[in-house]
C-alpha positions, -999 to +999 in steps of 0.1 A: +202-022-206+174-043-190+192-033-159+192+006-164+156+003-168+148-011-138+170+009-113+170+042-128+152+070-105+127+057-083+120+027-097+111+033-133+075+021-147+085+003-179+048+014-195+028-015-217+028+002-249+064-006-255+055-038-259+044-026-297+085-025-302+089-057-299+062-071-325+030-067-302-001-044-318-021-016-304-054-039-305-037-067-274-021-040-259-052-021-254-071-055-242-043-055-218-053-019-207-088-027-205-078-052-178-060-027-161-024-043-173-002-011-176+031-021-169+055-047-180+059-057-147+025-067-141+019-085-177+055-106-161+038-110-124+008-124-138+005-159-146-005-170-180-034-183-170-050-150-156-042-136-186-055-159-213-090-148-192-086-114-205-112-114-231-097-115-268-061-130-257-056-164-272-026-185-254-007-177-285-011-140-280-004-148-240+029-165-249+039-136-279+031-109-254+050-131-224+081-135-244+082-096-251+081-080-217+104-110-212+128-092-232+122-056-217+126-065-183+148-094-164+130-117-144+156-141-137+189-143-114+207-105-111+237-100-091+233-086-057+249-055-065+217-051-090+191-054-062+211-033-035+207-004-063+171-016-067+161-012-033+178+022-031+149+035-049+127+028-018+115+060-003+100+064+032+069+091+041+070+107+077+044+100+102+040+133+112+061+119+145+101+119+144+105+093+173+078+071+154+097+084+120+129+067+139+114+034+151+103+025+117+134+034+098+126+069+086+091+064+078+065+040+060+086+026+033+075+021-007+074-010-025+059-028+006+026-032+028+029-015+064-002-022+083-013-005+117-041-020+137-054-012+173-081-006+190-106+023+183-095+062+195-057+052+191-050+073+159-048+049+127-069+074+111-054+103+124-021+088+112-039+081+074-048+120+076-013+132+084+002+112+060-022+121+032-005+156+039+036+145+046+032+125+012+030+153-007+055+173+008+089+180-002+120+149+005+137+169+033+111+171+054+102+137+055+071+138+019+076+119-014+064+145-033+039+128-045-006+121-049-020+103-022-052+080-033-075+072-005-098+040+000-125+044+025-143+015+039-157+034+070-168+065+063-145+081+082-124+105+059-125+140+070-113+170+043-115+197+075-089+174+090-064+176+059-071+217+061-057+217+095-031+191+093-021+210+057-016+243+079+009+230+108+033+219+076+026+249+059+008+235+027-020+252+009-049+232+023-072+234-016-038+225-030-035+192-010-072+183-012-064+180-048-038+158-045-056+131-027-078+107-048-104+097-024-126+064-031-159+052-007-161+015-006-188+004-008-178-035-002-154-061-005-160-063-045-158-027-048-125-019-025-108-045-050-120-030-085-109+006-067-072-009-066-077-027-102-090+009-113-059+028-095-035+009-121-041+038-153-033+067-127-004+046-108+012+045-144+020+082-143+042+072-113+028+109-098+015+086-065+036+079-039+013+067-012-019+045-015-040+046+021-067+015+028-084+027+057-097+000+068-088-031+048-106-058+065-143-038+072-155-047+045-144-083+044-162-085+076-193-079+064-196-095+034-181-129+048-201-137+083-202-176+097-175-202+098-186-215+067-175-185+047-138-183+062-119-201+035-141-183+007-134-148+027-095-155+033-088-167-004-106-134-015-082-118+008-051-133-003-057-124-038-067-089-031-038-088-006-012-099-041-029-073-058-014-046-036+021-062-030+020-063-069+012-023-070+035-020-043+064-031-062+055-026-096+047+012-094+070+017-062+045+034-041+038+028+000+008+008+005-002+018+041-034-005+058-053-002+091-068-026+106-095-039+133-088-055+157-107-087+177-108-104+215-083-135+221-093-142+257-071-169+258-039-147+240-025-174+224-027-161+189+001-151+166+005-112+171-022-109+199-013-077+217-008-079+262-043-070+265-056-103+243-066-084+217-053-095+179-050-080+146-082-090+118-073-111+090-053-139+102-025-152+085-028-144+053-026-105+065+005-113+087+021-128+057+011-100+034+020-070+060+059-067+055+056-043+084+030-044+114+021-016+139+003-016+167-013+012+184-027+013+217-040+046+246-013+052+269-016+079+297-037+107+295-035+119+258-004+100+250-007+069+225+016+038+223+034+030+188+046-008+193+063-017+157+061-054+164+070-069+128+097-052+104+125-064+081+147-043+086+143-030+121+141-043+160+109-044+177+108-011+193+077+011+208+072+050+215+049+074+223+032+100+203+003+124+204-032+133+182-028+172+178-048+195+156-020+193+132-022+153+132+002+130+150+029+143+167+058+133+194+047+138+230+062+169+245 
């Protein structure tokens, strides 16, 4: 049974009020709520600890509330056979680019972080606007059919874009404004209470793409000086869980950009040929099941270099910033 649950469809969202079967009242389960706790997989992916924190929860009411979601969804050892079916629930979203589409495997994938980063003018926000638009559309031509919710830490969401990306796939622009859930950060504090706020809406299991555009800005600016490295990277790693935890729980795509910094020496992990290297360190490489970088190529053409996937070969292509959004190079 506990099985059936958690393969049917997409990736079912086992919600928290059937806890309240199994001997747990409306009063915790509403405290869990409050916390933004909607699923039985994030009461189990949360340690006891965390949740004893939640104000009114006594480690009695931890443990009783533990040992039900415990029972309405497995947590231990499954046979293979049970995750293959699992992870055929993953869905990817087009690009907007079929060679780009074919070097990532069909698309950015669900129940993971893909992160791009590059340098500026090379299209990770053009790439954010066209998927905003292929999310939603239908599963044969590459969408999820599916809400789109939108963190901005830059400033540099643009509806007009959406309007004209929304007309080269044929999509009534006012119709796909209203699918997109769009959030200004206004720091690092903020961009993670957005997320902890996203959990009620992700509970619908209407979302199919959440965009962070761009995920360490903010983080910048609020940690500056050597001293405030460890603070700023251990804020990071637990924002970072957050989303791999939304990611899996809710099975939507969780798609980052990124800055990117010099390496004049280019002896960093991930530094690109021109000694330039991805924001965020380790703890970001760790976290990003896929990385992307972007770079200008000739003329108008961009460079896609997927240099981190695991499922597919490092690979690279070219693609284009059109009216319509990103596009393969004619």
């Amino acid at each position: 049974m506990t099985y059936e649950i958690e393969t049917q469809g997409r990736g079912a969202i086992i919600n928290i009020d059937e806890l309240q079967s199994h001997g747990i009242n409306v009063g915790d389960i509403f405290k869990l709520k409050t916390a933004g706790v909607y699923s039985i997989a994030t009461v189990l992916s949360m340690t006891k600890r965390n949740l004893c924190k939640i104000k009114g929860l006594s480690e009695v009411k931890v443990e009783k509330i533990k040992e039900a979601a415990g029972k309405l969804m497995n947590i231990g050892f499954v046979p293979g056979t049970i995750q293959a079916e699992i992870r055929r629930s993953v869905f990817a979203i087009s690009t907007g680019s079929k060679q780009l589409d074919e070097v990532l495997g069909g698309g950015i994938h669900s129940r993971s972080i893909s992160e791009v980063f590059g340098e500026f003018r090379c299209g990770k926000t053009q790439l954010c606007h066209t998927m905003c638009v292929t999310a939603q559309l239908p599963v044969e031509m590459g969408g999820a059919e599916g809400k789109v919710a939108y963190i901005d830490t830059e400033g540099t969401f643009r509806p007009d874009r959406i309007e004209s990306i929304a007309a080269r796939f044929g999509v009534d622009p006012a119709a796909c404004l209203e699918n997109i859930s769009y959030a200004r950060a206004l720091n690092s504090e903020h961009q993670v209470e957005l997320c902890e706020q996203l959990c009620a809406d992700l509970a619908s299991g209407s979302y199919r793409l959440i965009i962070i555009d761009s995920v360490m800005a903010c983080f910048r600016t609020d940690y500056i000086g050597r001293g405030e490295l460890n603070d700023r990277q251990q804020k990071l790693n637990q924002y970072l869980s957050l989303l791999t935890r939304l990611a899996e729980d809710y099975n939507v795509a969780v798609f980052l950009t990124n800055q990117v910094q010099s390496d004049p020496g280019a002896s960093a992990l991930f530094a690109s040929a021109d000694g330039r290297k991805p924001v965020g360190g380790h703890v970001l490489a760790h976290a990003s099941a896929t990385r992307l970088l972007l770079r200008k190529g000739r003329g108008e053409e961009r460079v896609a270099k997927l240099q981190d996937s695991p499922d597919m070969p490092e690979k690279e292509c070219v693609y284009v910033i059109s009216e319509g959004g990103i596009k393969d190079s004619e």
